[in-house]
C-alpha positions as CSV (number, residue, x, y, z in Angstrom):
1,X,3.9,-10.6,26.7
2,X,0.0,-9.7,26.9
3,X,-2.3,-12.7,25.5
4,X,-3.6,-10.4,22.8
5,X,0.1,-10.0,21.0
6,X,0.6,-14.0,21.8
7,X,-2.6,-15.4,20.1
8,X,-1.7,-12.5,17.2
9,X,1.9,-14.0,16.8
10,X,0.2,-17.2,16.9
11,X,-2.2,-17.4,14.0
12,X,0.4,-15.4,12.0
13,X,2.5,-18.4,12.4
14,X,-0.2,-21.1,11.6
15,X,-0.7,-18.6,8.8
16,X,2.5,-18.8,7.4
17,X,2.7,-22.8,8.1
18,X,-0.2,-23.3,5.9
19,X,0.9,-20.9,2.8
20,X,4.4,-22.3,3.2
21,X,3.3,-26.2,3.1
22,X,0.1,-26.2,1.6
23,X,1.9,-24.8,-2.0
24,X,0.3,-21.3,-1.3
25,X,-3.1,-22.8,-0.9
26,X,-3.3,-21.6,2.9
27,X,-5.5,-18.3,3.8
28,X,-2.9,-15.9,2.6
29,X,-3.0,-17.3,-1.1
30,X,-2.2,-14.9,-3.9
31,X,0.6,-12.9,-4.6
32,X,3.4,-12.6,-2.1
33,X,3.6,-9.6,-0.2
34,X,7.4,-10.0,-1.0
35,X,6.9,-10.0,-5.0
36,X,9.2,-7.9,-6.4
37,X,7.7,-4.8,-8.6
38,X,9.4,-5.1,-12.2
39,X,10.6,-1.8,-13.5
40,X,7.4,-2.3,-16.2
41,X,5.3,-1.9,-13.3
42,X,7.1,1.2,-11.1
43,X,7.0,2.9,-15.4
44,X,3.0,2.6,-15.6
45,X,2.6,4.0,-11.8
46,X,4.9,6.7,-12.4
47,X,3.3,8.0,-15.4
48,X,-0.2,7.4,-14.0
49,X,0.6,9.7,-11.3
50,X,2.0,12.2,-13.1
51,X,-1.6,13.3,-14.4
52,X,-3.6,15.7,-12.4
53,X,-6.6,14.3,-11.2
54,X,-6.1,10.8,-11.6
55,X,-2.7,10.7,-9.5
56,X,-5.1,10.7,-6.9
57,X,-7.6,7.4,-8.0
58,X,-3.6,5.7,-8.7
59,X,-2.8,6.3,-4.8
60,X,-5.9,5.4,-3.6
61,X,-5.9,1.9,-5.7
62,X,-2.2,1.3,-4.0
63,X,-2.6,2.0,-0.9
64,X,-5.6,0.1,-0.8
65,X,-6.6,-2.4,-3.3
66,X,-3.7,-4.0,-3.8
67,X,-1.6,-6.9,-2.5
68,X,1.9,-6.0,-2.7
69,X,2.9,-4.7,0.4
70,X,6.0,-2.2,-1.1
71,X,3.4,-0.7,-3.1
72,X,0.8,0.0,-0.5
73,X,3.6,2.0,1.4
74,X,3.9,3.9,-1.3
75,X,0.5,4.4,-2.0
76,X,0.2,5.6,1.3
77,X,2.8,7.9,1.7
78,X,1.7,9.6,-1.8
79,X,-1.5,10.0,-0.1
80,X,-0.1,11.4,3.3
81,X,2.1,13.4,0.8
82,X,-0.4,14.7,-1.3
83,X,-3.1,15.4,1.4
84,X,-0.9,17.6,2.9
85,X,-0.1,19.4,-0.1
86,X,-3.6,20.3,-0.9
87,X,-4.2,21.5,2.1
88,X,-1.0,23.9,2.4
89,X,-1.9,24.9,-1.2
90,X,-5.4,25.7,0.1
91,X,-4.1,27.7,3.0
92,X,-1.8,29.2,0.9
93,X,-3.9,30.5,-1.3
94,X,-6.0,31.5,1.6
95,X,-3.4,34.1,2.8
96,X,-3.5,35.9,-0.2
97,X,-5.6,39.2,-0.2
């Protein structure tokens, strides 16, 4: 393998050494990015993107501001999602003489 992908695998190891054996105290400390999101949680999101306007702030703050790595995805396909959609809704509407 090239150096770049062995000195990457490298410090994700060390990484992962530290958090494991240092009780989370390591460089990734905080919530794991395996946490599982309680029902609670998927509720609130679901309801918060359901309002116009807003939905939009929701996905951002997922797919960037937080540390859960399921809900980034998500955040980030809404976005992908919901970029797209404005912009076939603008075309759309576009065509229409």
């Amino acid at each position: 393998m090239d150096p770049y992908h062995d000195a990457y695998e490298s410090k994700y190891k060390h990484d992962r050494f530290l958090n494991e054996n240092n009780g989370g105290s390591g460089p990734n400390w905080g919530p794991s990015n395996d946490d599982v999101v309680s029902i609670g949680t998927w509720v609130i999101i679901l309801i918060l993107t359901a309002i116009p306007f807003i939905n939009f702030f929701v996905f951002l703050a997922l797919a960037f501001a937080t540390q859960n790595e399921t809900l980034q995805n998500y955040g980030k396909a809404s976005l992908i999602i919901f970029v797209f959609g404005l912009f076939l809704a603008i075309f759309a509407g576009g065509c229409v003489y």
